[in-house]
PLY file of the C-alpha trace (Angstrom):
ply
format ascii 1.0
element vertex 415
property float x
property float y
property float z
element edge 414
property int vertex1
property int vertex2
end_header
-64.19 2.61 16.23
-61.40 4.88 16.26
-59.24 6.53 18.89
-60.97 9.84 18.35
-64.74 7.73 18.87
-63.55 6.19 22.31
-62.72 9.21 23.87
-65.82 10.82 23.06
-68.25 7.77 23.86
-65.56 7.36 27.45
-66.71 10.84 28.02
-70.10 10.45 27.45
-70.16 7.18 29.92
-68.87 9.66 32.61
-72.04 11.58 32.83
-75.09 10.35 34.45
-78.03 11.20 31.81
-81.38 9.99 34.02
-81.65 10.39 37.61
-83.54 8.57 40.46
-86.74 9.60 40.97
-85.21 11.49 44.29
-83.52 13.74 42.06
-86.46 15.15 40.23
-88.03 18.17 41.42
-91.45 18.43 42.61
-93.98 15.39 41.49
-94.10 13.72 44.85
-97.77 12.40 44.34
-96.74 11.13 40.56
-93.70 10.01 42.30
-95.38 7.78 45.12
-98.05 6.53 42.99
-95.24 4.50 40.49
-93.71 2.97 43.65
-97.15 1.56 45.02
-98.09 0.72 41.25
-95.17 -1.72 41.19
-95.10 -2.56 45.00
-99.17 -3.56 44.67
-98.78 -5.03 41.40
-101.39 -2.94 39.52
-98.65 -1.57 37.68
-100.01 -2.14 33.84
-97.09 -3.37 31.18
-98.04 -0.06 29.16
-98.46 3.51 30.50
-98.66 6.42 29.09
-97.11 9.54 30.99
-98.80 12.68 29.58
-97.37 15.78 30.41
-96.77 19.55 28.75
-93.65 20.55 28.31
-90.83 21.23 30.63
-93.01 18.68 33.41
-90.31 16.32 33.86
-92.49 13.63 32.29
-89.41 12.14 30.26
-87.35 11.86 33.78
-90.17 9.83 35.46
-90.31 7.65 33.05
-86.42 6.66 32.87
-86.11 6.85 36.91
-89.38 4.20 36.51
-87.40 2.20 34.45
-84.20 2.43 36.16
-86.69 1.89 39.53
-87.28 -1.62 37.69
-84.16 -2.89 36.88
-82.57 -2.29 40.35
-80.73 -5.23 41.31
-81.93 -3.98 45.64
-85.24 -3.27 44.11
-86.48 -6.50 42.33
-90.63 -6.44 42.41
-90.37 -10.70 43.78
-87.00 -12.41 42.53
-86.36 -12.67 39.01
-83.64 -15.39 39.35
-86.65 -17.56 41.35
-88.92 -17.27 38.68
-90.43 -13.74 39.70
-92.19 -11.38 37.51
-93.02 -7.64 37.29
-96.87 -8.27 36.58
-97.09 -11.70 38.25
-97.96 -12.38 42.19
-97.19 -9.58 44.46
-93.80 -9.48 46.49
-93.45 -8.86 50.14
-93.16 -5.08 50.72
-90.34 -5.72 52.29
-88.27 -6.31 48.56
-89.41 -2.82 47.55
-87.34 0.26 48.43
-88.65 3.56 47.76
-86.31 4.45 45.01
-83.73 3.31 42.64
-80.58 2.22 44.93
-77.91 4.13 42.66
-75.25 2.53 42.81
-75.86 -1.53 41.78
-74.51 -2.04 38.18
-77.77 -1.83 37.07
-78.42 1.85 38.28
-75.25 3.13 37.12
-75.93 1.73 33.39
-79.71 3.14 33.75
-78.16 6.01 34.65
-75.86 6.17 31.94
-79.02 4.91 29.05
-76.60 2.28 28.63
-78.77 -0.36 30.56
-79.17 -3.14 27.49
-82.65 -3.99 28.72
-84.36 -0.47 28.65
-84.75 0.97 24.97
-85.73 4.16 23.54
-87.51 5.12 20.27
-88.00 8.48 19.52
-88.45 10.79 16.45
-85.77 10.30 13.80
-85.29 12.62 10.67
-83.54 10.66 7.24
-79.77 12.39 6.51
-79.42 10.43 3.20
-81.73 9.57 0.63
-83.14 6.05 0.97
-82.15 5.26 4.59
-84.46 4.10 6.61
-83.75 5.24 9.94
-84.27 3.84 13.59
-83.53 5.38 17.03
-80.45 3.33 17.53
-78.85 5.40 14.84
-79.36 8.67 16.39
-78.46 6.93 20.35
-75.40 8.96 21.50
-76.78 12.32 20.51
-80.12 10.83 22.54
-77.56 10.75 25.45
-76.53 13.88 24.64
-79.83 15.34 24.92
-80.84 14.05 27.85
-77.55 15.06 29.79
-77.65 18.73 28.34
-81.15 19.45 27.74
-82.89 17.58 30.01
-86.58 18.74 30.12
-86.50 19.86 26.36
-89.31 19.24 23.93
-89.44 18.33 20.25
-87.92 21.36 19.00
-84.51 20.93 20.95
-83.85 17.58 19.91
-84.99 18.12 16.18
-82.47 20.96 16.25
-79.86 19.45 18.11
-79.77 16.45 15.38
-79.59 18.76 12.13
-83.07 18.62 11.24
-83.42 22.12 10.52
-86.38 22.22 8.36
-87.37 18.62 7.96
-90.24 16.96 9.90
-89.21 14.01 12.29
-91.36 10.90 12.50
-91.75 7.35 14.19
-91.14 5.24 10.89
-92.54 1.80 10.04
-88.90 0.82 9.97
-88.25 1.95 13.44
-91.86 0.06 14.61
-90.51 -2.96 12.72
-86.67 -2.58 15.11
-89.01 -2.57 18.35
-91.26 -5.46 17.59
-87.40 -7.06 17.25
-85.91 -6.26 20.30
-88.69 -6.58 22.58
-89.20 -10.27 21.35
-85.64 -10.88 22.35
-84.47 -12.46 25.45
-83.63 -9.84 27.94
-79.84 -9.93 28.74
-79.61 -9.08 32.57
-82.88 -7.44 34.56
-85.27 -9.99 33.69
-87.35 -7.54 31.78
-87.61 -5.73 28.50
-88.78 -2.23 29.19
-89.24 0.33 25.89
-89.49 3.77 26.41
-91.02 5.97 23.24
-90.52 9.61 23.54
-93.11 11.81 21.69
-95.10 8.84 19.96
-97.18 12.47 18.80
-94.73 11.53 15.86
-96.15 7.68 14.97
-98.56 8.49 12.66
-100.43 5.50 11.07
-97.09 3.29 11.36
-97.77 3.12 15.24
-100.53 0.09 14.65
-97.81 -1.73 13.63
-97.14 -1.82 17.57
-100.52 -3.01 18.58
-100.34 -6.83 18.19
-96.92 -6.34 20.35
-98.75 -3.62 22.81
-101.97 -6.42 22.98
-100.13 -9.46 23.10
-96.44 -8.32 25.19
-94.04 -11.37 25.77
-93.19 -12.24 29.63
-91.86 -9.28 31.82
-92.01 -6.60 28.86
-92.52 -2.65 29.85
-94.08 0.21 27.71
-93.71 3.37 28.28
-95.31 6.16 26.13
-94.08 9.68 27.02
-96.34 12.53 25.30
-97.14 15.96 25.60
-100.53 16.43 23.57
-102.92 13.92 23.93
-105.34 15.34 20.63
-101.92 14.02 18.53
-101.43 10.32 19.81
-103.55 7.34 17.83
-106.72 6.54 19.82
-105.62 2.60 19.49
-102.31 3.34 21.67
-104.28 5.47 24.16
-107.11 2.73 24.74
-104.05 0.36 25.49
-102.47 2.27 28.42
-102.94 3.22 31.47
-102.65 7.05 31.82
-100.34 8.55 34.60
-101.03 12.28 34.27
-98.11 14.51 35.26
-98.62 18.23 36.33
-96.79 21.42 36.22
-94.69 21.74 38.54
-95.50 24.39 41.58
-93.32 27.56 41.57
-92.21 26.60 44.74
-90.82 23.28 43.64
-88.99 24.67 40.26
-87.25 27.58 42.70
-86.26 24.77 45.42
-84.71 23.02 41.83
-82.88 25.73 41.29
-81.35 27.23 44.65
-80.56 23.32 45.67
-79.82 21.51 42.72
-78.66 24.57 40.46
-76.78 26.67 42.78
-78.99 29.94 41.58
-79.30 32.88 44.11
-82.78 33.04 46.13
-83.74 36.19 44.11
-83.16 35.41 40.99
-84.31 31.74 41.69
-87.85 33.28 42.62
-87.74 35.39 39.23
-86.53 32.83 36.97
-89.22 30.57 38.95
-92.19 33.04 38.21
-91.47 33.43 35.29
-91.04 29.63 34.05
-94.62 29.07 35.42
-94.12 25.37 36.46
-91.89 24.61 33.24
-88.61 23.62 33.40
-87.82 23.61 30.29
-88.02 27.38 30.37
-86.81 27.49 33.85
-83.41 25.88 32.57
-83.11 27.72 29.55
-83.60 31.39 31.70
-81.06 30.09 33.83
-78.60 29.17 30.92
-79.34 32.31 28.49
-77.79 35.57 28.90
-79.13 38.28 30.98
-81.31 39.93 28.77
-82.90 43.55 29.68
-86.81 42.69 29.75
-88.14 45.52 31.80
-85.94 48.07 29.25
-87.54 46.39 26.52
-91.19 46.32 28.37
-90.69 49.95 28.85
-89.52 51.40 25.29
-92.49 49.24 24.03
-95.15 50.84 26.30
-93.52 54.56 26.06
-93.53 53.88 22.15
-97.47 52.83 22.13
-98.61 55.68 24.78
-96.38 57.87 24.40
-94.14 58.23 21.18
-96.06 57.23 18.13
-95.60 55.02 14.88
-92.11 55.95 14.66
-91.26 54.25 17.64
-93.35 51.33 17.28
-91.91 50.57 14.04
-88.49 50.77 15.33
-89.19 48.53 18.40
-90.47 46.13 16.45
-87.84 46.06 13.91
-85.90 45.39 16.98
-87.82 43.07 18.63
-88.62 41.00 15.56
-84.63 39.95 15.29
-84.80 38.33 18.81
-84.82 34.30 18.61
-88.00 32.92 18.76
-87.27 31.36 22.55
-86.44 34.96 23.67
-89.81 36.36 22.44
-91.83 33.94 24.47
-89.37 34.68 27.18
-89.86 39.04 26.51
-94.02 38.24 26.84
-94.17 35.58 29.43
-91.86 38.67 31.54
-94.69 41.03 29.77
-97.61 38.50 31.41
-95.92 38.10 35.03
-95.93 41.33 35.81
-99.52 41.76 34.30
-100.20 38.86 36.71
-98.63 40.47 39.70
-100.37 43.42 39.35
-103.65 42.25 39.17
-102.95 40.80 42.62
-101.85 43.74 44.09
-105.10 45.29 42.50
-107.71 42.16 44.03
-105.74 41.10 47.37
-103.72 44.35 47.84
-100.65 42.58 49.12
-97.80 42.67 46.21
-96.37 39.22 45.37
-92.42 38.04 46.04
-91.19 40.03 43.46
-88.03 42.17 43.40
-88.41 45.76 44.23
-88.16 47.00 40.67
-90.54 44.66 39.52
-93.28 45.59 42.65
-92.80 49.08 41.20
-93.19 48.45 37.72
-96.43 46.17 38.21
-97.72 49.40 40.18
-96.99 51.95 37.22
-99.36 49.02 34.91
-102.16 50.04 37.46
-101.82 53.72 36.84
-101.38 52.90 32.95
-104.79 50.49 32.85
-107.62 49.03 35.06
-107.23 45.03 36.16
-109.97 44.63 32.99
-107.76 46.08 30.78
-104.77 43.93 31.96
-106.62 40.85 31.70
-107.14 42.16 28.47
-103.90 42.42 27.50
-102.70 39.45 28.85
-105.00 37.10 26.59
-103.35 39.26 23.46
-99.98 38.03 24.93
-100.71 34.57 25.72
-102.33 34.42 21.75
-99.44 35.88 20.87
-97.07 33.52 22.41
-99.47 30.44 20.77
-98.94 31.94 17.66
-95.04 32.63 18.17
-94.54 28.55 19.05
-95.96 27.92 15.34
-93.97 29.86 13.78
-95.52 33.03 12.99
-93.78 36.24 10.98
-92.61 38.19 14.49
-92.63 41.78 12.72
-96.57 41.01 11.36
-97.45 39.57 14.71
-95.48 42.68 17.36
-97.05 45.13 14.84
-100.65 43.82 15.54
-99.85 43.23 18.66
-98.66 46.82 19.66
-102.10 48.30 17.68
-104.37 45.96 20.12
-102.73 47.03 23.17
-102.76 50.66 22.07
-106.59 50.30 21.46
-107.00 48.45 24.27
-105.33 51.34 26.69
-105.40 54.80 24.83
-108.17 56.20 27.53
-106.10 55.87 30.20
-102.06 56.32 29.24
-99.81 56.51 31.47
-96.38 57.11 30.66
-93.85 54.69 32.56
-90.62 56.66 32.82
-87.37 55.56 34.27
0 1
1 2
2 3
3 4
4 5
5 6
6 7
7 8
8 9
9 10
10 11
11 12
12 13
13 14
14 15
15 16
16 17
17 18
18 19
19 20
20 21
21 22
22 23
23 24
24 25
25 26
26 27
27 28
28 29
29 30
30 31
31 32
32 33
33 34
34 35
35 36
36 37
37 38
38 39
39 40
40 41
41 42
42 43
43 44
44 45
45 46
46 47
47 48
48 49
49 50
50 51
51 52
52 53
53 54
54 55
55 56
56 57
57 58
58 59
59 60
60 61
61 62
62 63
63 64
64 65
65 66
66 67
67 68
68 69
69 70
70 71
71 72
72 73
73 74
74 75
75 76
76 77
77 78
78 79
79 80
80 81
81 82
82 83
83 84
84 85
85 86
86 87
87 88
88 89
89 90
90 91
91 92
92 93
93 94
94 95
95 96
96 97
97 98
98 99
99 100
100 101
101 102
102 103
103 104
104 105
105 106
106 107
107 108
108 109
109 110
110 111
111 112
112 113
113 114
114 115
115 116
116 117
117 118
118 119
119 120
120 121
121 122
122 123
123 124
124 125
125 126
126 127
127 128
128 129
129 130
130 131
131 132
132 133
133 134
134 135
135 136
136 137
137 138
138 139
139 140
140 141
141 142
142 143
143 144
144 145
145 146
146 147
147 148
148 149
149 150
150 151
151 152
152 153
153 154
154 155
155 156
156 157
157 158
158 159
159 160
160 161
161 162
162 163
163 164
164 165
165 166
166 167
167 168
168 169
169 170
170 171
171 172
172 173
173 174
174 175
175 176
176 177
177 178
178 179
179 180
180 181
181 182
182 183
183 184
184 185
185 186
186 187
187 188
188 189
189 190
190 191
191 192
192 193
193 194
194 195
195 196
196 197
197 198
198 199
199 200
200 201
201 202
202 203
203 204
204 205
205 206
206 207
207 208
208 209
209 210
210 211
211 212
212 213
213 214
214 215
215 216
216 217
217 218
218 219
219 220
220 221
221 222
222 223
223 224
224 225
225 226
226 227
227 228
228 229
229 230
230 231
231 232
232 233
233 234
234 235
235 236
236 237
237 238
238 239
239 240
240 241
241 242
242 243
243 244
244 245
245 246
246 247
247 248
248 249
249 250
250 251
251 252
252 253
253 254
254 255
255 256
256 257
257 258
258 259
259 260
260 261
261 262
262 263
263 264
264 265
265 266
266 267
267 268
268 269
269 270
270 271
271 272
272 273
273 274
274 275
275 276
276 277
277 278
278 279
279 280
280 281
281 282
282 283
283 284
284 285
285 286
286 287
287 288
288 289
289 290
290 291
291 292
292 293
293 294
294 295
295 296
296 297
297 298
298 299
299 300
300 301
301 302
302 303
303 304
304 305
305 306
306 307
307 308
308 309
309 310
310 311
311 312
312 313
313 314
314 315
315 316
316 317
317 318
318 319
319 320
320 321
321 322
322 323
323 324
324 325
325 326
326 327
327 328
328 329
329 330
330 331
331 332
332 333
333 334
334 335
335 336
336 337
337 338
338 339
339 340
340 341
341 342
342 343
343 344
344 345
345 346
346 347
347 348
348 349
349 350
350 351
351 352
352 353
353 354
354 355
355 356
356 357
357 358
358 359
359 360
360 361
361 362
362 363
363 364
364 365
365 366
366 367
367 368
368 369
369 370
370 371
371 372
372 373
373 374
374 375
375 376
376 377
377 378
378 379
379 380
380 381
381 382
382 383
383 384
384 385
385 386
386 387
387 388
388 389
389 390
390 391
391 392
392 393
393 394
394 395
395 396
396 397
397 398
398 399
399 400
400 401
401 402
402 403
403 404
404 405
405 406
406 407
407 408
408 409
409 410
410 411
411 412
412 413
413 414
């Protein structure tokens, strides 16, 4: 390792990657159910976390594991013989959270810990490699210290993947079944966690025998978003801990308290994100973009201005990044949403004042029908967006429906 590699990998060591399960927003329930798990010893030696995207699913899983390998925190004591899944340990040994600051925390912290590994999708860089997690481990650190609720896409991306598809080899199933039948070096246990095993494929019986049949004090973890992907042999060998979206509430609390963000733009950001953090973080981190203009040049050019217009607004739209376009109609939906509340309850949501009066010029523009309406056409349209669609075909068709689906009652929104 070079001079130039120290410094980088010293840096990286400064940050603190995972976090306690104290520092993740929201999730108390999920939260208090791991502790008792472990602290009544019904804790199984392989979960699955399922959660969608931006749910903080990953983070649960490493504060479990860091929860685990606490040196305050040991479930009965390992040095007398103890065991994670063995006889239960006086409540008294169990804290309600990671301590932070034994060694073990700090190199949990740091995904450092030698005892807790990671697998994860992996793309080849050179023809005939066969790659394995451990190859791809600091930008994994990376990852999880800048990106931390991200999905698929961000980390394929981050590690150069551009167009190629990332998978959970055989080779990288053959690398687990080695480690975990090592002896563990410090915690007493062997914990694996496997981020998006969506990506195993076939290769991921190669894990069952190992899953079945776990040496002493071993820990699975499976960390997935979409349950229709994952092999049914791994999902009959878990036990499922189902993680929710997050309440509004609890991703604006996230970002006043732990992100600094002012209340109102916290509550705006938070609306809009819709219990994801994923999208919460990446609002926060973009730059200010202009959403109601936008919103308003596209309704004025479908009521109001003609073809001409449209064509030019979705010339204009169609250049945006795909993450901005299913930030412009998720906008597009909230204020659909608010003003079909104001419609049904007649009080107006916590929006900001130029928002409360935009949602009100949508019910002079169309009835709560036709809004619902519209916002089904926006939510396909974001589904359609994720996969990849051709933005120009799908604005264009887009713009038509909503012209057909308002043209008896237009309303034009002016500044």
């Amino acid at each position: 390792m070079n001079a130039k590699d120290r410094l980088v990998l010293a840096a990286l060591y400064c940050y603190l990657y995972a976090m306690p399960f104290s520092e993740i927003p929201g999730q108390q329930s999920t939260k208090a159910n791991l502790v008792n798990l472990v602290s009544s010893n019904r804790l199984s030696h392989a979960l699955l976390f399922l959660g969608k995207e931006g749910s903080g699913a990953l983070q649960l899983a490493l504060a479990l594991a860091q929860y685990v390998v606490c040196e305050r925190n040991k479930p009965g004591a390992v040095n007398a013989g103890g065991s994670l899944f063995g006889e239960v340990a006086p409540a008294s040994t169990f804290l309600e959270d990671a301590c932070g600051n034994c060694p073990s925390c700090k190199k949990a912290s740091a995904l450092v810990h030698p005892d807790i590994h990671f697998s994860f999708p992996t793309i080849t860089l050179k023809a005939g490699e066969k790659p394995i997690a451990s190859d791809f481990i600091q930008e994994w650190r990376s990852f999880v210290a800048q990106t931390p609720f991200g999905n698929a896409f961000d980390w394929l991306q981050l590690i150069g993947a551009e167009n190629k598809q990332g998978n959970i080899t055989a080779h990288e199933c053959e690398d687990i079944n080695r480690k975990l039948n090592l002896k563990s070096f410090e915690s007493g246990y062997k914990i694996l966690i496997q981020w998006m095993p969506e990506y195993l494929g076939l290769t991921g019986n190669k894990l069952l025998k190992l899953i079945e049949e776990p040496p002493a004090n071993t820990l699975f973890i499976f960390v997935a978003e979409d349950e229709s992907r994952l092999l049914s042999t791994i999902l009959s060998r878990t036990q499922l801990v189902k993680i929710n979206r997050l309440d509004t509430v609890d991703v604006q609390s996230w970002l006043i308290n732990k992100q600094g963000v002012p209340r109102e733009r916290a509550q705006q950001i938070a609306a809009l994100a819709e219990g994801n953090l994923r999208a919460a973080f990446q609002l926060l981190h973009q730059a200010d973009e202009d959403w109601e203009g936008i919103l308003r040049d596209w309704l004025n050019a479908i009521v109001k201005n003609g073809p001409a217009a449209q064509v030019k607004w979705v010339d204009e739209t169609s250049k945006l990044g795909r993450e901005k376009q299913k930030q412009f109609l998720a906008y597009f939906i909230h204020l659909l949403s608010c003003a079909v509340q104001i419609a049904n309850i007649g009080t107006a949501p916590d929006i900001s004042e130029n928002e409360l009066d935009f949602a009100n010029r949508l019910l002079r523009l169309a009835s709560t029908e036709q809004l619902e309406a519209i916002v089904k056409e926006l939510d396909r349209s974001a589904y359609h967006i994720e996969r990849n669609a051709n933005p120009k075909i799908l604005f264009m068709a887009l713009t038509i429906k909503i012209y057909h689906i308002i043209r008896y009652k237009a309303v034009i929104l002016v500044h």
